[in-house]
C-alpha positions as a Markdown table, in Angstrom:
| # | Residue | x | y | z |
|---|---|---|---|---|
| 1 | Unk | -23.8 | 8.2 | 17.0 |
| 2 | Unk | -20.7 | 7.8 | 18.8 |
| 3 | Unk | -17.0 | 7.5 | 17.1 |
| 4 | Unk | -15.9 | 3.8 | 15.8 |
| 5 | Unk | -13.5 | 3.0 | 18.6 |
| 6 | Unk | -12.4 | -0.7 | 17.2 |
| 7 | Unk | -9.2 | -1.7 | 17.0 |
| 8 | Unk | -8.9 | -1.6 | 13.5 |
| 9 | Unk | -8.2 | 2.0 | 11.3 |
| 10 | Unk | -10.1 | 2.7 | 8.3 |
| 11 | Unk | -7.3 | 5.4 | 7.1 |
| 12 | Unk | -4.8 | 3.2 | 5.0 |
| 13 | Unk | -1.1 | 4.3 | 4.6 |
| 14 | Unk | 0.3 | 4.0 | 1.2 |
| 15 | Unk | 4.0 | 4.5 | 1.9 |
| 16 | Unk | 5.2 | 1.4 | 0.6 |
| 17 | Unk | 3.8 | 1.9 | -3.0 |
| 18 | Unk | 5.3 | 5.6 | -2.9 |
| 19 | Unk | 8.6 | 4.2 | -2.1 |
| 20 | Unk | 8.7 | 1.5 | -4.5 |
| 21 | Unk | 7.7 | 4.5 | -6.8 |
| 22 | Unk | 10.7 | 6.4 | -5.9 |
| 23 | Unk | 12.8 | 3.7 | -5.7 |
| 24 | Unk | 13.6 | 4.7 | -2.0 |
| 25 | Unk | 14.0 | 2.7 | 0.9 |
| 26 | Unk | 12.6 | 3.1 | 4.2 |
| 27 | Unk | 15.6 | 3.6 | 5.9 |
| 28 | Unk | 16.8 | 6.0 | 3.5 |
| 29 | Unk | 13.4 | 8.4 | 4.2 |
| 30 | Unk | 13.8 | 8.1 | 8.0 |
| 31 | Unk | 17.6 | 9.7 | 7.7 |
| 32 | Unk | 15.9 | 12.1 | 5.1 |
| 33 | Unk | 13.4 | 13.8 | 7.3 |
| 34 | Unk | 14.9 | 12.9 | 10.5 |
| 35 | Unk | 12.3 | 10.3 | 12.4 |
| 36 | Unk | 13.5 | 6.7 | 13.7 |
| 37 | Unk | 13.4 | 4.2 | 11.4 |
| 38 | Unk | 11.2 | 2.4 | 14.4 |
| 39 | Unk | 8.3 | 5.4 | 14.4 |
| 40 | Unk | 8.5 | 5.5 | 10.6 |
| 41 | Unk | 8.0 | 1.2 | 10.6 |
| 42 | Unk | 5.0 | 2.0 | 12.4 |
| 43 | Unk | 3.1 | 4.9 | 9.9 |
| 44 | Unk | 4.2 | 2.2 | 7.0 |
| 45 | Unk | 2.2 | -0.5 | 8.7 |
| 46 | Unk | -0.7 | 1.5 | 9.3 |
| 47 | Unk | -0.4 | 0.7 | 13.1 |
| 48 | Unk | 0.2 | 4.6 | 13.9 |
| 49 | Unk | -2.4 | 6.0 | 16.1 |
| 50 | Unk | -1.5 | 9.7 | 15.1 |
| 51 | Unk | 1.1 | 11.9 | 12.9 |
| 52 | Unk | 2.4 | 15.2 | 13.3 |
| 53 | Unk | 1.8 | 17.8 | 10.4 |
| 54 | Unk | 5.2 | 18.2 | 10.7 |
| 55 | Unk | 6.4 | 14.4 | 9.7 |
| 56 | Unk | 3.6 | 14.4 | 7.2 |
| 57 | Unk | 5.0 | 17.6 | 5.3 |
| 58 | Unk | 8.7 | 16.5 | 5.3 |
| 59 | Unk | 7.2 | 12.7 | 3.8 |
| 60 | Unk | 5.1 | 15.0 | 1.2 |
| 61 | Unk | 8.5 | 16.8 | 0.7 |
| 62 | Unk | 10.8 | 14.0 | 0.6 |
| 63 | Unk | 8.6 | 12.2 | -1.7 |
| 64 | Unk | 7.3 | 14.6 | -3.8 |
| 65 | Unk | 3.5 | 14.0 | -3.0 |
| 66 | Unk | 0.5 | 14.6 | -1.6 |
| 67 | Unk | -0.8 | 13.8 | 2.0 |
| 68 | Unk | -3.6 | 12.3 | -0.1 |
| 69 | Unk | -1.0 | 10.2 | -1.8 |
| 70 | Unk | -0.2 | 8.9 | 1.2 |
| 71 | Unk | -3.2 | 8.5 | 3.1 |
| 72 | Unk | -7.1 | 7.3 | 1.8 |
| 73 | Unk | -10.0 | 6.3 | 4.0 |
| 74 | Unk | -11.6 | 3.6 | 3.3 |
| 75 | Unk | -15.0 | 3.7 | 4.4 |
| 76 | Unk | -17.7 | 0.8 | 5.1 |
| 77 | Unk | -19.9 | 0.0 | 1.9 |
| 78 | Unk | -22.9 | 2.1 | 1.7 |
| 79 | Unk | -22.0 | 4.6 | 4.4 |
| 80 | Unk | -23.9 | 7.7 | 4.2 |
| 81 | Unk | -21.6 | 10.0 | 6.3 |
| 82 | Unk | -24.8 | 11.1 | 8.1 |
| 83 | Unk | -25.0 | 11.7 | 11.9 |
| 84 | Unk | -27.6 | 10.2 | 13.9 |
C-alpha cells in the first residue's frame, strides 16, 4: 500500500502547550536556539513538511523535553499498522 500523500499531516506539534508550560514565548525560543521566528511559526503550526535533528535537539534542550513531548501521531481509528 502506497504512503498517504494528502495534504494533511497526521504528526501533531505540541509546541504551544510546552511553551505555555514554560511560560516562554515563541519569539524568545527562536533567539534561544537560533532559527527564524518565521521557520519556527511554521513547526508551531504543524505546517512544517520536515525538521532537522538538529532544531529538534536544541527545542528538546531549550525546553527541557522530549521529542515525544513535542511531537505525537495521531493515527486513523482502527488502523492496524499492517502493510498490504
Amino acid at each position: 500500500m502506497a504512503p498517504d500523500t494528502s495534504e494533511t499531516s497526521r504528526i501533531s506539534v505540541k509546541l504551544d502547550d510546552l511553551l505555555h508550560q514554560r511560560r516562554m514565548t515563541l519569539t524568545e525560543l527562536a533567539e534561544r536556539i537560533g532559527i527564524t521566528l518565521a521557520n519556527l511559526s511554521i513547526l508551531k503550526t504543524g505546517k512544517a513538511k520536515a525538521i532537522r535533528f538538529s532544531t529538534l535537539e536544541a527545542i528538546c534542550r531549550e525546553l527541557d523535553c522530549q521529542p515525544g513531548d513535542l511531537l505525537g501521531y495521531e493515527g486513523e481509528a482502527g488502523e492496524a499498522g499492517v502493510s498490504e
